[in-house]
Jmol script that loads the backbone (N, CA, C; Angstrom):
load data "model"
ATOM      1  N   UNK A   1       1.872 -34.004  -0.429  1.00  0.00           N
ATOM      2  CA  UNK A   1       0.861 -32.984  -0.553  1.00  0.00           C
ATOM      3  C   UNK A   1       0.538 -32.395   0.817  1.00  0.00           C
ATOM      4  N   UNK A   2       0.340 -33.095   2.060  1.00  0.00           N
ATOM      5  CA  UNK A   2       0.133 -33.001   3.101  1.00  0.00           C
ATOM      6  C   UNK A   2       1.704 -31.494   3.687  1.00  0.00           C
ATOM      7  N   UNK A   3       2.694 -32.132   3.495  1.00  0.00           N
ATOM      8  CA  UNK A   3       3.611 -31.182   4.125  1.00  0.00           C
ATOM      9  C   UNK A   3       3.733 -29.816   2.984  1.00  0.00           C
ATOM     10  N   UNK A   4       3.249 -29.929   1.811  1.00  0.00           N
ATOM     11  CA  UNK A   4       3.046 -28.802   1.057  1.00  0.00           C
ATOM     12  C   UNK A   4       2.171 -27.570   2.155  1.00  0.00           C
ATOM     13  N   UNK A   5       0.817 -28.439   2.272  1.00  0.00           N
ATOM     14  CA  UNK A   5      -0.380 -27.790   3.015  1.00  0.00           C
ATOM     15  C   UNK A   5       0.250 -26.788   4.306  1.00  0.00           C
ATOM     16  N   UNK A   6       1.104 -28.046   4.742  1.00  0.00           N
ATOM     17  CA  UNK A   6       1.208 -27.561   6.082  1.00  0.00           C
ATOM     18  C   UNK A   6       2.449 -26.271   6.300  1.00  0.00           C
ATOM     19  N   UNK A   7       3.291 -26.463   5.168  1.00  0.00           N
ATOM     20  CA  UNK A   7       4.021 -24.978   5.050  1.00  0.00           C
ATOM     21  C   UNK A   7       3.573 -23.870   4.423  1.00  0.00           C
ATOM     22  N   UNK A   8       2.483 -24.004   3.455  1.00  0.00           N
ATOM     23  CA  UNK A   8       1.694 -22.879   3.387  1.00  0.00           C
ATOM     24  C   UNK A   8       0.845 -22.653   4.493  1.00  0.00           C
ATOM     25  N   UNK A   9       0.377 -22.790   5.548  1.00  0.00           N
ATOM     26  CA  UNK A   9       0.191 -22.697   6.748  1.00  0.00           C
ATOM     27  C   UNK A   9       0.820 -21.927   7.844  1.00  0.00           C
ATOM     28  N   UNK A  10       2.025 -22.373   7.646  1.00  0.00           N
ATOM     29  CA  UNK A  10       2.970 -21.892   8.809  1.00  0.00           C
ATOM     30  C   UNK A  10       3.163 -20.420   7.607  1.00  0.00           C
ATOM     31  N   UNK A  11       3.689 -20.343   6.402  1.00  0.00           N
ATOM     32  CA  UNK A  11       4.042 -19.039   5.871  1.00  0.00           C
ATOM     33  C   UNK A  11       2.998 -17.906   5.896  1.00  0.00           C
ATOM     34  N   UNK A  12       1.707 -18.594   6.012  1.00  0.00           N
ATOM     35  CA  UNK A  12       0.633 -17.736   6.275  1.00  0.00           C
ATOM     36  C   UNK A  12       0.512 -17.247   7.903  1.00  0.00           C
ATOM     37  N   UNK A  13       1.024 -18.460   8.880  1.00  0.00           N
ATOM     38  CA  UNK A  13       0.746 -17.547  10.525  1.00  0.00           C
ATOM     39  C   UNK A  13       2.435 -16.478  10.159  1.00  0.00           C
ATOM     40  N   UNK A  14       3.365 -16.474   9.711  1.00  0.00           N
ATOM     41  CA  UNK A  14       4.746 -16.059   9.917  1.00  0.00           C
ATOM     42  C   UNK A  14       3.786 -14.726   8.660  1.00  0.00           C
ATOM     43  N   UNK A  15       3.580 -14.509   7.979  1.00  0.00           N
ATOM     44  CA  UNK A  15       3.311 -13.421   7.490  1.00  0.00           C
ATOM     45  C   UNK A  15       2.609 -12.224   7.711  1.00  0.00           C
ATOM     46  N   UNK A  16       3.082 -11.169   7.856  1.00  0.00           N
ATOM     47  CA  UNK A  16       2.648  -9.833   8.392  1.00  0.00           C
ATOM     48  C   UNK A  16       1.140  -9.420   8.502  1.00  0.00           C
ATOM     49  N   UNK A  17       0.446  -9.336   9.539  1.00  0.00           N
ATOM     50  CA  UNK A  17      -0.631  -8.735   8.951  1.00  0.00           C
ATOM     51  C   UNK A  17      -1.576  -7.895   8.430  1.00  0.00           C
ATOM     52  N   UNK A  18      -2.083  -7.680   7.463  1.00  0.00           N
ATOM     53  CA  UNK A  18      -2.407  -6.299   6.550  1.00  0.00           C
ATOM     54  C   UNK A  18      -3.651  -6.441   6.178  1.00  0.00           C
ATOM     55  N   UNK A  19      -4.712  -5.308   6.839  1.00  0.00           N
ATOM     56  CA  UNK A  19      -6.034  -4.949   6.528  1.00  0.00           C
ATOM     57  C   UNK A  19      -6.169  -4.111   5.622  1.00  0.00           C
ATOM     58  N   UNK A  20      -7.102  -3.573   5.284  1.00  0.00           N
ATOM     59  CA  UNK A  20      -7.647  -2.687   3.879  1.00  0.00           C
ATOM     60  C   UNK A  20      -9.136  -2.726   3.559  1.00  0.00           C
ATOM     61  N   UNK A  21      -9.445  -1.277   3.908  1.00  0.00           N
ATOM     62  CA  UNK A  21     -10.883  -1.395   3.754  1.00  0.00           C
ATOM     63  C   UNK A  21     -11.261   0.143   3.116  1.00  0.00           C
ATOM     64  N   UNK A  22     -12.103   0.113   2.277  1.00  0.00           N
ATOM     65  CA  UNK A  22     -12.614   1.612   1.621  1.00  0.00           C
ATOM     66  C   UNK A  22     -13.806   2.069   2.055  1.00  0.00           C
ATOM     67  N   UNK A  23     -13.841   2.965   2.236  1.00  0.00           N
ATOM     68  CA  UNK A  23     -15.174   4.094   2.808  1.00  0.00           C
ATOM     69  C   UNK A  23     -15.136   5.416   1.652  1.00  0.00           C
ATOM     70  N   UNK A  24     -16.450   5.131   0.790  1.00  0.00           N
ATOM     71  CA  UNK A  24     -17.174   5.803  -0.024  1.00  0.00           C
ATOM     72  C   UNK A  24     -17.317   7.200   0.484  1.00  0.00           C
ATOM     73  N   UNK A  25     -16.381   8.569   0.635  1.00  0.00           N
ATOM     74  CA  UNK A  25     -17.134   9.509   0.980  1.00  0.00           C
ATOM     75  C   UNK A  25     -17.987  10.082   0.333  1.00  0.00           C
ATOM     76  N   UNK A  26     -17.747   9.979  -1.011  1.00  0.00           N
ATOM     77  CA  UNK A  26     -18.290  10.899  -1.745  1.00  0.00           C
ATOM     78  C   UNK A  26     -18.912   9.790  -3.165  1.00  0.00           C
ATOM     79  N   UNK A  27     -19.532  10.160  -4.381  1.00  0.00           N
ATOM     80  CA  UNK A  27     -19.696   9.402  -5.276  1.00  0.00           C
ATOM     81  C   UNK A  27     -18.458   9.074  -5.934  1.00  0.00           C
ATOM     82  N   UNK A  28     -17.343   9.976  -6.374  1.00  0.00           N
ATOM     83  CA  UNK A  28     -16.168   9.757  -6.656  1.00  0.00           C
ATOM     84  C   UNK A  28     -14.983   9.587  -5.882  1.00  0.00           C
ATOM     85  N   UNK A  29     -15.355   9.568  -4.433  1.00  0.00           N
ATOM     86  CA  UNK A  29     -14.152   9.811  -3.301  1.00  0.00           C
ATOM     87  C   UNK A  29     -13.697   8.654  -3.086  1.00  0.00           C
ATOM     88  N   UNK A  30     -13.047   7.828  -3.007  1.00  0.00           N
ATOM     89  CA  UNK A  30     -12.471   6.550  -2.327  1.00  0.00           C
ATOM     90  C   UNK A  30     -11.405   6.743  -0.973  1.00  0.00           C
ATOM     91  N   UNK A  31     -11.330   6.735   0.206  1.00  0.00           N
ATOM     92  CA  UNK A  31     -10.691   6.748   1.143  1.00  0.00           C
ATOM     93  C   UNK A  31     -10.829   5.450   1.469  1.00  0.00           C
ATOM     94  N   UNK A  32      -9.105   4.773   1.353  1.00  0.00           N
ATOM     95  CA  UNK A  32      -8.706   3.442   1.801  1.00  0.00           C
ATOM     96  C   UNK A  32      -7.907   3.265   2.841  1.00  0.00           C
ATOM     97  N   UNK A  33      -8.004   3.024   4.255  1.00  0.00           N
ATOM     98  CA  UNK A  33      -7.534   2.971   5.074  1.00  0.00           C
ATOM     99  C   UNK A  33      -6.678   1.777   5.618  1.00  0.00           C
ATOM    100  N   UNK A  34      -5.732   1.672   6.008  1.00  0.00           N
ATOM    101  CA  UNK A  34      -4.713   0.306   5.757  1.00  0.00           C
ATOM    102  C   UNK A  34      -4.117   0.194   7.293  1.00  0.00           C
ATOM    103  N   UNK A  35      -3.909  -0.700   7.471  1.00  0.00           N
ATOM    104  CA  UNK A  35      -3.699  -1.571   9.052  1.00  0.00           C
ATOM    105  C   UNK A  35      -2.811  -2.161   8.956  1.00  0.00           C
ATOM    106  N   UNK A  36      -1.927  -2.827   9.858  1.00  0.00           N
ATOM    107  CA  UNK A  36      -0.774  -3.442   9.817  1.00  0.00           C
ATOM    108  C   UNK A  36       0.091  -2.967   9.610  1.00  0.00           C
ATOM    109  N   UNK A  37       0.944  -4.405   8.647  1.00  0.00           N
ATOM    110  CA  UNK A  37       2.496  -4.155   8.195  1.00  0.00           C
ATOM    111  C   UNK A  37       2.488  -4.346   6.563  1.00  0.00           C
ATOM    112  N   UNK A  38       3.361  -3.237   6.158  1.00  0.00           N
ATOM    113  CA  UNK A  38       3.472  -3.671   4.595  1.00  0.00           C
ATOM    114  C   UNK A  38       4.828  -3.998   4.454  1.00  0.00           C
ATOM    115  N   UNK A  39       4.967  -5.094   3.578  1.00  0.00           N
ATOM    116  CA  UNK A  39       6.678  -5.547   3.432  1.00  0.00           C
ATOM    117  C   UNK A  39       6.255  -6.063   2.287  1.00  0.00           C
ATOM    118  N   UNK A  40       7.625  -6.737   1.952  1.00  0.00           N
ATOM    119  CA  UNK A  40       7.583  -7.652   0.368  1.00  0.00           C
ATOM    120  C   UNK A  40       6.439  -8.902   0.638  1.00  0.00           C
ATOM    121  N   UNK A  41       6.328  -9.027   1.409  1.00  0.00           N
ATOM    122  CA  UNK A  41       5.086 -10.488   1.482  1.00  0.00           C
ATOM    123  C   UNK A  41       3.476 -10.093   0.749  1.00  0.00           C
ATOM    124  N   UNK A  42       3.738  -8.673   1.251  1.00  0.00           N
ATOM    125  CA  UNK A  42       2.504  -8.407   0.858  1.00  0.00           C
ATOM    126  C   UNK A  42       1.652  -7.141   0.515  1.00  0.00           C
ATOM    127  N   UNK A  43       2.813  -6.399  -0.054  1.00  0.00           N
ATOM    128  CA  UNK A  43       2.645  -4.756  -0.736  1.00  0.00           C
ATOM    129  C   UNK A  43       2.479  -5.275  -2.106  1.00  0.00           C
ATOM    130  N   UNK A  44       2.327  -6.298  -2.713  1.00  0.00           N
ATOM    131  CA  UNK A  44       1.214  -6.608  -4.352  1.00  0.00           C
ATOM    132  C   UNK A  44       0.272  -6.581  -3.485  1.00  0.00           C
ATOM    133  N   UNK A  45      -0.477  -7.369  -2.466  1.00  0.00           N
ATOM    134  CA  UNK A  45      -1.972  -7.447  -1.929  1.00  0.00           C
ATOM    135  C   UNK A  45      -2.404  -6.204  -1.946  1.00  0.00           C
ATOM    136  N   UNK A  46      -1.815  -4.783  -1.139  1.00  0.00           N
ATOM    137  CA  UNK A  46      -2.464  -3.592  -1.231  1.00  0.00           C
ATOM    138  C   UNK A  46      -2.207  -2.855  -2.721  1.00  0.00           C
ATOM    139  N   UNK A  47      -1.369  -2.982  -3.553  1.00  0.00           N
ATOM    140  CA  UNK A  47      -0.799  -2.622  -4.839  1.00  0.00           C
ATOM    141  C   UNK A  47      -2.617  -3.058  -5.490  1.00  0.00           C
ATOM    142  N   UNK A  48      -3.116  -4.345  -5.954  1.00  0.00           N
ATOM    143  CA  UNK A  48      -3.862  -4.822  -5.980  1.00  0.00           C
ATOM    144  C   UNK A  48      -5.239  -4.009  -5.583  1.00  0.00           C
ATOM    145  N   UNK A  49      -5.734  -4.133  -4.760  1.00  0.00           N
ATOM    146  CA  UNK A  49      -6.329  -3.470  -3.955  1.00  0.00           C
ATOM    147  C   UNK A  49      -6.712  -2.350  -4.378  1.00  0.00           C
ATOM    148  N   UNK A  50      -5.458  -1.445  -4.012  1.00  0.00           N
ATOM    149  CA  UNK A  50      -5.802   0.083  -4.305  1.00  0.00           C
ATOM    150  C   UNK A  50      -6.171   0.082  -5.712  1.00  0.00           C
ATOM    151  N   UNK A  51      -5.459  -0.377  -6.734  1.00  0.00           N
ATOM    152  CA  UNK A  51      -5.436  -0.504  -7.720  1.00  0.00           C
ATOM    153  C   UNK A  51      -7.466  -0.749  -8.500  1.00  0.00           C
ATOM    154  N   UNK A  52      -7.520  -1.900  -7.666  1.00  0.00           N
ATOM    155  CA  UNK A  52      -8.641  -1.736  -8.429  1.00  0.00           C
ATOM    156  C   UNK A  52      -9.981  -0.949  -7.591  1.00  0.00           C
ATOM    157  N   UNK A  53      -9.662   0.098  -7.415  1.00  0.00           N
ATOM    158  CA  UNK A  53     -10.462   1.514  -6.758  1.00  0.00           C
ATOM    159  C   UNK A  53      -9.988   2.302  -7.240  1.00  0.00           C
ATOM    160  N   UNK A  54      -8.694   2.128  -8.309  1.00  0.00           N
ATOM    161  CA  UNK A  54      -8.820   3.726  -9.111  1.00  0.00           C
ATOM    162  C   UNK A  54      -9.318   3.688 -10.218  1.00  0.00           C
ATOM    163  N   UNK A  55      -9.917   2.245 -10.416  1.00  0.00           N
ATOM    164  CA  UNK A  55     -11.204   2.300 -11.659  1.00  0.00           C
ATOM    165  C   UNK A  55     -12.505   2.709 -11.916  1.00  0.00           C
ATOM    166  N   UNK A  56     -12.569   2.581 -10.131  1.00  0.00           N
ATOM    167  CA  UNK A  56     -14.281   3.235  -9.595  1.00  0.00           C
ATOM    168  C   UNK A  56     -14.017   5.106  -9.081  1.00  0.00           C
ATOM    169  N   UNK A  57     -12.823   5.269  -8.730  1.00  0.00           N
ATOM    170  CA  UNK A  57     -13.241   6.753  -8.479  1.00  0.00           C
ATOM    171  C   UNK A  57     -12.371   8.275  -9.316  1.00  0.00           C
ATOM    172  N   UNK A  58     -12.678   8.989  -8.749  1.00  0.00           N
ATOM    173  CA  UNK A  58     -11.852  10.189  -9.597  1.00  0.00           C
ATOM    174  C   UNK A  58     -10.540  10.213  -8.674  1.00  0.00           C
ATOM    175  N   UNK A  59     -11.447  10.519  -6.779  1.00  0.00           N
ATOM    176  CA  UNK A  59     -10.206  11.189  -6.200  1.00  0.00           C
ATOM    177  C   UNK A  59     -10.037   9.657  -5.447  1.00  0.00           C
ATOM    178  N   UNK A  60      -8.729   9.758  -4.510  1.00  0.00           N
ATOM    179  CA  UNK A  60      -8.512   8.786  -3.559  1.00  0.00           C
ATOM    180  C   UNK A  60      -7.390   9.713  -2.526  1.00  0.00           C
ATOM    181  N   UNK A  61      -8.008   8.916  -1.129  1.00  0.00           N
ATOM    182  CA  UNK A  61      -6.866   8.957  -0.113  1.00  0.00           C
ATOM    183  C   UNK A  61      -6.760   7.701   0.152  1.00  0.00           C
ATOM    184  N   UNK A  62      -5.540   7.618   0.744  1.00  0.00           N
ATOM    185  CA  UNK A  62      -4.866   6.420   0.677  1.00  0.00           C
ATOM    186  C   UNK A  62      -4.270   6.757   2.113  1.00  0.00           C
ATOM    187  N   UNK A  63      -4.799   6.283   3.130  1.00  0.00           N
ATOM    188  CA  UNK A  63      -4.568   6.539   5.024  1.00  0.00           C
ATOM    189  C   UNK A  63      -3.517   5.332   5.056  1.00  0.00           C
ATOM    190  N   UNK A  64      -2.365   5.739   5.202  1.00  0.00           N
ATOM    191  CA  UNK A  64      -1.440   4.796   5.920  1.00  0.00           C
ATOM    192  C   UNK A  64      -1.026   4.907   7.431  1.00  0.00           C
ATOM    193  N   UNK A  65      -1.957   6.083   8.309  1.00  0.00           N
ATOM    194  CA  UNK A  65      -1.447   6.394   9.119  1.00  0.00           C
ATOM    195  C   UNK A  65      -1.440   5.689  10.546  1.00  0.00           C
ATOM    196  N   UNK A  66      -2.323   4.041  10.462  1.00  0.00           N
ATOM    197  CA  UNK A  66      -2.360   3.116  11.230  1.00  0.00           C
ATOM    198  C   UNK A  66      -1.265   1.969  10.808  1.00  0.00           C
ATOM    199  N   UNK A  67      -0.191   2.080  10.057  1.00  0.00           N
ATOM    200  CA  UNK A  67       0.729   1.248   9.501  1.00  0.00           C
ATOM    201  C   UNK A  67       1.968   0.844  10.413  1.00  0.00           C
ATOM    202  N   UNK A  68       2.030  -0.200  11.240  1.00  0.00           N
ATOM    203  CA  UNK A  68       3.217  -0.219  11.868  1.00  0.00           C
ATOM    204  C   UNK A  68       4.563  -0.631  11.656  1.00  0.00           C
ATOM    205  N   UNK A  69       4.475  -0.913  10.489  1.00  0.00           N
ATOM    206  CA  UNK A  69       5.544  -1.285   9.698  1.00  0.00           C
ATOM    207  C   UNK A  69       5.909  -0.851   8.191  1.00  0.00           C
ATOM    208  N   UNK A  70       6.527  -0.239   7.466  1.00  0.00           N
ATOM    209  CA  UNK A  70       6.465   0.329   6.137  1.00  0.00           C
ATOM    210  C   UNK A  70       7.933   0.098   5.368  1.00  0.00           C
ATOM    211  N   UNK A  71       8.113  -1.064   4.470  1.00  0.00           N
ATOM    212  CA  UNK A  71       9.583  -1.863   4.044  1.00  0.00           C
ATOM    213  C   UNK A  71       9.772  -0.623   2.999  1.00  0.00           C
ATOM    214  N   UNK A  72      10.740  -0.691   2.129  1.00  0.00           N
ATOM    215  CA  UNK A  72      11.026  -0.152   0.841  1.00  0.00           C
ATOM    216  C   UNK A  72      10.119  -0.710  -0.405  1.00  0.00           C
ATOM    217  N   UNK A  73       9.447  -1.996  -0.198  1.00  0.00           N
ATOM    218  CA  UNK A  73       8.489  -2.762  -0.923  1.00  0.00           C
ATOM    219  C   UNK A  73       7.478  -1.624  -1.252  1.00  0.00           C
ATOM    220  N   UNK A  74       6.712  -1.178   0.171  1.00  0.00           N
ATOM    221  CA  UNK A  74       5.986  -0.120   0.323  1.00  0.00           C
ATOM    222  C   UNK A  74       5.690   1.190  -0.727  1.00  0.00           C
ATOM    223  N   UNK A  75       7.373   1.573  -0.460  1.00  0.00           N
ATOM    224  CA  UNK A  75       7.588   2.889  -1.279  1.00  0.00           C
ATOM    225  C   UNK A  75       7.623   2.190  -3.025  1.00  0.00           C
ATOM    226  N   UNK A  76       7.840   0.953  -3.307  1.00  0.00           N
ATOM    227  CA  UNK A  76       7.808   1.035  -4.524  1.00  0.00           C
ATOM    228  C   UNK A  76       6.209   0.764  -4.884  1.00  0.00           C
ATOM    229  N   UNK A  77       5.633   0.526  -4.505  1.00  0.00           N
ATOM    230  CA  UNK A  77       4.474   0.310  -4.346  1.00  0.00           C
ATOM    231  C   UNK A  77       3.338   1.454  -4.590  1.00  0.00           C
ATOM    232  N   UNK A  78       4.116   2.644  -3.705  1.00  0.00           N
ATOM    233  CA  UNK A  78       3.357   4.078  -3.992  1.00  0.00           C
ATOM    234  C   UNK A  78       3.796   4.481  -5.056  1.00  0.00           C
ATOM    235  N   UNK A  79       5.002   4.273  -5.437  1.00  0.00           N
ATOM    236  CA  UNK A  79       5.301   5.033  -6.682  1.00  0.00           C
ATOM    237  C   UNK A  79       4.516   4.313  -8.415  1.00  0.00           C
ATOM    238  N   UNK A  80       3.965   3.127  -8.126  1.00  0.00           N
ATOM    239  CA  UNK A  80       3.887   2.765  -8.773  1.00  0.00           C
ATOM    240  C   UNK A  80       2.218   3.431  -8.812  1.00  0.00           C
ATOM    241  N   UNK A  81       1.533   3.565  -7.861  1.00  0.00           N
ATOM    242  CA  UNK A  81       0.396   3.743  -7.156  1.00  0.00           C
ATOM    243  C   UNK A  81       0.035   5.402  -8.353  1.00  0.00           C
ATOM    244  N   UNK A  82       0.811   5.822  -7.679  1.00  0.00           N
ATOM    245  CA  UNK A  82       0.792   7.180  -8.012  1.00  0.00           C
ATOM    246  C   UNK A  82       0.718   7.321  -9.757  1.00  0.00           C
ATOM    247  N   UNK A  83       1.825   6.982 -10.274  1.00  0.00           N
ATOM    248  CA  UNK A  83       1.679   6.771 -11.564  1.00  0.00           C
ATOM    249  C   UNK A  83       0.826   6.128 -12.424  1.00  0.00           C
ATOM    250  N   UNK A  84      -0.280   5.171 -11.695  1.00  0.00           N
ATOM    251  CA  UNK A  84      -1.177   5.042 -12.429  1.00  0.00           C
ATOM    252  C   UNK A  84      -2.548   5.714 -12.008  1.00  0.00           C
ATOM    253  N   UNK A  85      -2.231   6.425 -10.865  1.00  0.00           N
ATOM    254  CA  UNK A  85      -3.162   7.756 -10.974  1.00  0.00           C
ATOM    255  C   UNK A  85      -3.260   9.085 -11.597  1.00  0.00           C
ATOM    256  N   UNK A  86      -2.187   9.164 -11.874  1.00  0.00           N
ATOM    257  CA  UNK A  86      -1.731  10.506 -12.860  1.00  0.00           C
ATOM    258  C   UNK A  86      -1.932  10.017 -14.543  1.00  0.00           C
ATOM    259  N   UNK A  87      -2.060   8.499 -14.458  1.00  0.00           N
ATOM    260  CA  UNK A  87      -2.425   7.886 -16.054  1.00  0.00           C
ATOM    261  C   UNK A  87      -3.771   8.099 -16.186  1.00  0.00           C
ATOM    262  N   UNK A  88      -4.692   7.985 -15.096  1.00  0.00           N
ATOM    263  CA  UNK A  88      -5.643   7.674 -14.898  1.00  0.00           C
ATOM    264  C   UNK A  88      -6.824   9.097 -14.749  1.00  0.00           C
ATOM    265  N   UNK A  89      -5.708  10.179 -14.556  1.00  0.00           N
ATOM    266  CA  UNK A  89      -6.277  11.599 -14.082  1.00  0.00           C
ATOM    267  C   UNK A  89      -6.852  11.194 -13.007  1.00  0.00           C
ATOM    268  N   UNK A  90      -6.593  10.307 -11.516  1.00  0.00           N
ATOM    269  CA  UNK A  90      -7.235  10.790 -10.651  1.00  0.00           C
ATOM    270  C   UNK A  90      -6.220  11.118  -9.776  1.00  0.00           C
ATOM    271  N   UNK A  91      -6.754  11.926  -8.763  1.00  0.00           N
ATOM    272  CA  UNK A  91      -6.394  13.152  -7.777  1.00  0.00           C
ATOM    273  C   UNK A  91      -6.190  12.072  -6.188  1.00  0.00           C
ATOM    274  N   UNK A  92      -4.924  11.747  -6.277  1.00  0.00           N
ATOM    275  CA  UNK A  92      -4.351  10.896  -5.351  1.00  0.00           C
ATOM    276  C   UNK A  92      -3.645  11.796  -3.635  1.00  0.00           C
ATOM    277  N   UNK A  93      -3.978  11.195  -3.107  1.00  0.00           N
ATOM    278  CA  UNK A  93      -3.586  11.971  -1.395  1.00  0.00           C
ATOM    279  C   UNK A  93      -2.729  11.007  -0.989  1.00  0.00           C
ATOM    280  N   UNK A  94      -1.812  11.163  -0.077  1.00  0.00           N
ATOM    281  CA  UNK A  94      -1.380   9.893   1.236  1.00  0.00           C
ATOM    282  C   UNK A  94      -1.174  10.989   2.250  1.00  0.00           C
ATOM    283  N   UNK A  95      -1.951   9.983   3.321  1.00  0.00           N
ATOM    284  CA  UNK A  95      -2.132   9.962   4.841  1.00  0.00           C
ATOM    285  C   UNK A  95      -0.857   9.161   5.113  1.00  0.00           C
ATOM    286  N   UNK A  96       0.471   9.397   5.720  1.00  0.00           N
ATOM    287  CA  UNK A  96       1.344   8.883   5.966  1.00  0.00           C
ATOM    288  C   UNK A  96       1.514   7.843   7.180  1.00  0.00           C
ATOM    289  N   UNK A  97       1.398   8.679   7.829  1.00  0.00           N
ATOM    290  CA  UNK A  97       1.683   8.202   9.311  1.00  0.00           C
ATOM    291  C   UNK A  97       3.204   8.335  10.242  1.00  0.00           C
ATOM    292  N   UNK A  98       3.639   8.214  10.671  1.00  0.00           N
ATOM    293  CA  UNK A  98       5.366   8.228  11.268  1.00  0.00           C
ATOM    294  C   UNK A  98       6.121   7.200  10.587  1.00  0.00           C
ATOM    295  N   UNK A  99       5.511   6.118  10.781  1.00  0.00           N
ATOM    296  CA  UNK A  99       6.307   4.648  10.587  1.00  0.00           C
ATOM    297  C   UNK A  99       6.757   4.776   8.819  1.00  0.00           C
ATOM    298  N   UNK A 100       5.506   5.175   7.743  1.00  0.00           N
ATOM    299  CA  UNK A 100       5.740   5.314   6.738  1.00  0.00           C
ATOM    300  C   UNK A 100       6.483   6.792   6.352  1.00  0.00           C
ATOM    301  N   UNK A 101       6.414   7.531   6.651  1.00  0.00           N
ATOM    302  CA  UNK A 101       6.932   9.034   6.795  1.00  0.00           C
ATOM    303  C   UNK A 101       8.137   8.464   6.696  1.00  0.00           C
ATOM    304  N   UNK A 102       8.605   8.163   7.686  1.00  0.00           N
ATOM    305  CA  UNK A 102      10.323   7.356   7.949  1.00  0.00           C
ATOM    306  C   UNK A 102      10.683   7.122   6.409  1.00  0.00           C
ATOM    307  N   UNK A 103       9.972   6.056   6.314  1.00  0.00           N
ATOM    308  CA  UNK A 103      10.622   5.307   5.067  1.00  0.00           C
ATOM    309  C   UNK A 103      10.173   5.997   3.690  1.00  0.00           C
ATOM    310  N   UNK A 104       9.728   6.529   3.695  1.00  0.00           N
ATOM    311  CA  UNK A 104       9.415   7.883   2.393  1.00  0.00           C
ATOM    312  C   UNK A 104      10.187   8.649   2.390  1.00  0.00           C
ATOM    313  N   UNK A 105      10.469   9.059   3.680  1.00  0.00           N
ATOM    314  CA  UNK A 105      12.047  10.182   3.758  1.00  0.00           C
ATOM    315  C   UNK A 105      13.176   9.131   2.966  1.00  0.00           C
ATOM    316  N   UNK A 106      13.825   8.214   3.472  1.00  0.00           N
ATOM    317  CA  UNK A 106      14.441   7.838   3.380  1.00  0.00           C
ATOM    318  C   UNK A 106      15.054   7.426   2.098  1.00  0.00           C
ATOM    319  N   UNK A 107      13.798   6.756   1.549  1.00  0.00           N
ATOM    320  CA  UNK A 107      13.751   6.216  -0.109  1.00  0.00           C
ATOM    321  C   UNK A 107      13.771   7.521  -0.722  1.00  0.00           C
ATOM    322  N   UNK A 108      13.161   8.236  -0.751  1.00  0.00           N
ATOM    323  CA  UNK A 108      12.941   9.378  -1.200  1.00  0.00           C
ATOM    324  C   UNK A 108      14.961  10.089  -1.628  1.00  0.00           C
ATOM    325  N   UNK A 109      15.444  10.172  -0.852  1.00  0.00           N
ATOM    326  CA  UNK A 109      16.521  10.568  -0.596  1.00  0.00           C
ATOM    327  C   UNK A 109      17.623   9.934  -0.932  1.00  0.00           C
ATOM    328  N   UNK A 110      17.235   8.088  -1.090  1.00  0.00           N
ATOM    329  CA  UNK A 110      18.181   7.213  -1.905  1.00  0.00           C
ATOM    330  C   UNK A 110      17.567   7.533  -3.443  1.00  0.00           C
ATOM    331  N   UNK A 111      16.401   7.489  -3.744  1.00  0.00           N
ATOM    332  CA  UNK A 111      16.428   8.234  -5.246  1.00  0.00           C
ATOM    333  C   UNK A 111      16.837   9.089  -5.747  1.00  0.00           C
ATOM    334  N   UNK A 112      16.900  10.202  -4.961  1.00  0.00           N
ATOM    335  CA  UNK A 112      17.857  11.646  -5.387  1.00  0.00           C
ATOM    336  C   UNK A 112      19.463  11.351  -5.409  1.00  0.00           C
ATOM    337  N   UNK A 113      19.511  10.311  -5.272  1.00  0.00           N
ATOM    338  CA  UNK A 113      21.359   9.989  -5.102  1.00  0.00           C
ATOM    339  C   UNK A 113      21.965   8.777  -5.717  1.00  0.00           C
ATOM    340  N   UNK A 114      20.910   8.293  -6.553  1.00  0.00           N
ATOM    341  CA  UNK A 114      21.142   7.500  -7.674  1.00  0.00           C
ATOM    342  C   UNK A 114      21.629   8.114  -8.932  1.00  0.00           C
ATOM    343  N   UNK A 115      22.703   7.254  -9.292  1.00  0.00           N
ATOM    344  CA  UNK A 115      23.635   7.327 -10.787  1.00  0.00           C
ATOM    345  C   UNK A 115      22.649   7.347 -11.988  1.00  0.00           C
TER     346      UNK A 115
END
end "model"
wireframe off; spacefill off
backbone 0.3
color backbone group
């Protein structure tokens, strides 16, 4: 039990780190601003997250533009994001940033070239 503890430990210092915090502009506005790195470790945590703030508002931005890291995890993540804002009728934004820009181009462009 002890060496269980202690490798969830170490997988927690070895894992990326990712903030997330919302600022109310408006009664329906949600602006969520995100820090770090998003990868497969931990794009469900912000998936999550955002997720349950498109129950409380109409519109949302979604600021990735402090992100220093942005995997393909990421992009599936928005897409999934997105689609349950358009289920949801609310009026979704992204604040990119460079790092994520990159990898939005990119994915973006392996989807258009899928069989």
């Amino acid at each position: 039990m002890t060496e269980m503890l202690t490798n969830a430990a170490q997988a927690r210092a070895l894992s990326p780190r990712l903030e997330f915090a919302t600022e109310w502009r408006d009664i329906d506005l949600a602006v969520i601003t995100v820090t770090g790195d998003v990868d497969a470790a931990n794009s469900h945590r912000l998936l999550d997250y955002t997720l349950s703030k498109v129950l409380l508002c109409r519109r949302m931005i979604l600021d990735l533009s402090q992100v220093g890291f942005f995997a393909s995890d990421g992009y599936r993540m928005l897409k999934v994001l997105e689609s349950r804002c358009v289920l949801a009728d609310i009026e979704f934004h992204l604040v990119p940033g460079a790092h994520v820009g990159r990898t939005l181009q990119i994915c973006r462009r392996a989807d258009q070239h899928e069989l």
